[in-house]
C-alpha positions, 0 to 999 in steps of 0.5 A, a space after each residue: 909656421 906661419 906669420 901674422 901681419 902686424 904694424 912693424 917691420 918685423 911680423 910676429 911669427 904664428 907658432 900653432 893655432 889654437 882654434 881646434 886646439 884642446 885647452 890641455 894642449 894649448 897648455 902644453 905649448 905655453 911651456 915653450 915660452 913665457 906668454 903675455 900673461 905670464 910676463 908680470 910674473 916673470 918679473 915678479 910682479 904679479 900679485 897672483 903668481 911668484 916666479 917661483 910657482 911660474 917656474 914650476 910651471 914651465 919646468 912641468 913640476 906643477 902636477 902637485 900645484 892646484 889646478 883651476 877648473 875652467 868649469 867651475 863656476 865660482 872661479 873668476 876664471 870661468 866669468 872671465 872666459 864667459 863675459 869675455 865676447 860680451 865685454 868685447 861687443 860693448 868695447 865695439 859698441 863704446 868706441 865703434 872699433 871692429 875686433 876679430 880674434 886671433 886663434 894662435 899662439 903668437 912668437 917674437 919674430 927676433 930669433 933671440 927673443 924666441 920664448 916670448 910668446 903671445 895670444 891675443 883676446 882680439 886685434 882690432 881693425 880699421 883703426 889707425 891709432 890702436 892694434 890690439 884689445 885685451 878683454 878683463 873683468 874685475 870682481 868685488 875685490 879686483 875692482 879695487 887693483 883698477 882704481 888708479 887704472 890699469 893695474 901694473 901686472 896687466 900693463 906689463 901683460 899689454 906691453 909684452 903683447 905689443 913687443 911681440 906683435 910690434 904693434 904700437 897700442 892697446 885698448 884695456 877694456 874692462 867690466 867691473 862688478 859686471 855693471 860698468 865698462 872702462 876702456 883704458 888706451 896704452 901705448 907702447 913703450 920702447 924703454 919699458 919693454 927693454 926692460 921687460 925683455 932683459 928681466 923675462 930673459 933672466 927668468 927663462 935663463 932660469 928655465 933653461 938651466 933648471 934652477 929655481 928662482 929665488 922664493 919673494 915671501 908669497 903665499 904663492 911661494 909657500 905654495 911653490 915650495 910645498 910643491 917642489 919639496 913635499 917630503 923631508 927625508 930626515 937629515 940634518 943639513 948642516 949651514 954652521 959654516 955658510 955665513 949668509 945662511 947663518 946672518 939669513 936666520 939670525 934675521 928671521 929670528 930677530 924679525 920673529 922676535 920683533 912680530 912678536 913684540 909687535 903684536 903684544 902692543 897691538 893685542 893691547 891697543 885693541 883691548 883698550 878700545 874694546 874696554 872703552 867700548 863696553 857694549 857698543 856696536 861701533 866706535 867712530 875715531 878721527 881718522 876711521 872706525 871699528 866695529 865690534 859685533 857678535 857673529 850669528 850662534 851656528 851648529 857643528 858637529 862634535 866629532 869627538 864625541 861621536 866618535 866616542 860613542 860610535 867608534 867603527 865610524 872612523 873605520 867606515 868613513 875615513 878621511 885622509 888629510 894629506 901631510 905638509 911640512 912645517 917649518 918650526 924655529 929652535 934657538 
């Protein structure tokens, strides 16, 4: 294991080298440690992954999660990787700052903060007031988490890769819509990253000893759990006795109730615009508007009716929708 030379007292460790390394296998060494890019997550802060879905992936239960194929060309993932050299030409064309890559996984030099780990987009060079520069490109709808700035699960992102490197700035430059180029600067903060450290070590914590986080009400969540508890095996757990339990589903019993009177008073409110809007297209209101339009006629197929004409096609294309659990309320 080698080391990196960063501005600090104390060099980030270079825990491998990714340069020759299979995406699978440089994979497989991020389940060592919680990497930049997992930091947000970790904490639960992540707008794209519950702790509980990152969990899964570090403890190697992920097999059931959906994968993204890096070679999917519909994936902001692919974009991303493929833009990424371009957005990293025009940062050098924007501020005449040098980047280089850097091809390893990168590990906190303090013995006990061994699982933090880091892979830079690039270092830069020559430059005295910033070290490091994180590549992104934001879409249609990502563009709208950058309109104050950097959005806050890539700032935990950046200030997790200056605690591991040492390094006091980083430069955020990103494209949005793949036609402007925006360099955003951080600095480090030592408060922050306190913080940070102790919060991603709660989570490792949960790593180390096997057990799952606390789900956070996420699609990602739901997901997670799907994951982790695919099948029910037909028993009946009793809770009468576990009052936090027994107060946790009086709650969700009372919220469900009050969704439900919720949106009757919302079902009402839009029906009363839509009668007062007859056969307009478009309302316009003192603080907004709505739009009420007839979609295009489209053609499906009537499979019932194909089937009940034509039988043996069940037999001859069949099509197995995995089950999943559903969760349903009895009082």
């Amino acid at each position: 294991m080698g080391t990196v030379a960063v501005a600090g007292t104390r060099p980030a460790l270079r825990l491998v080298s990714t340069k020759d390394r299979s995406r699978e296998s440089w994979l497989e060494v991020r389940k060592r440690g919680i990497g930049s890019s997992d930091a947000a997550a970790a904490v639960g802060l992540n707008p794209y992954q519950s702790m509980l879905e990152l969990w899964l992936v570090k403890t190697g239960r992920d097999e059931g999660l959906p994968k993204i194929d890096p070679k999917d060309e519909t994936s902001p993932m692919y974009w991303g990787s493929l833009l990424e050299p371009i957005v990293a030409a025009h940062y050098t064309k924007r501020t005449g700052n040098r980047v280089r890559r850097i091809n390893a996984v990168l590990q906190h030099p303090d013995p006990d903060k061994a699982w933090m780990l880091a892979n830079l987009d690039y270092a830069v060079s020559g430059a005295h007031d910033v070290q490091i520069l994180e590549c992104k490109t934001a879409g249609e709808f990502g563009s709208r988490l950058w309109k104050e700035g950097v959005p806050e699960y890539v700032q935990l992102q950046v200030q997790h890769q200056l605690a591991v490197t040492n390094k006091q700035a980083a430069d955020v430059c990103v494209l949005i819509c793949g036609q402007e180029i925006r360099v955003h600067r951080i600095e480090r903060d030592d408060a922050l990253i306190s913080m940070l450290s102790e919060l991603e070590r709660k989570f490792w914590h949960y790593v180390e000893t096997d057990t799952p986080p606390p789900a956070d009400g996420s699609d990602s969540a739901a997901m997670a759990l799907q994951c982790l508890y695919p099948h029910d095996s037909g028993s009946t757990l009793d809770l009468t006795d576990d009052t936090e339990m027994s107060n946790t589903f009086s709650d969700l019993v009372a919220i469900k109730a009050e969704i439900e009177v919720r949106e009757k008073i919302e079902a009402e409110l839009k029906q009363r615009i839509q009668q007062r809007m007859g056969d307009a297209s478009k309302a316009k209101f003192e603080t907004g508007s709505v739009s009420w339009k007839r979609s295009k006629d489209g053609i499906g197929l009537d499979a019932t009716a194909l089937l009940r004409e034509q039988p043996e096609l069940l037999s001859t294309y069949p099509l197995l929708r995995p089950g999943s659990r559903r969760f349903l309320i009895s009082t």
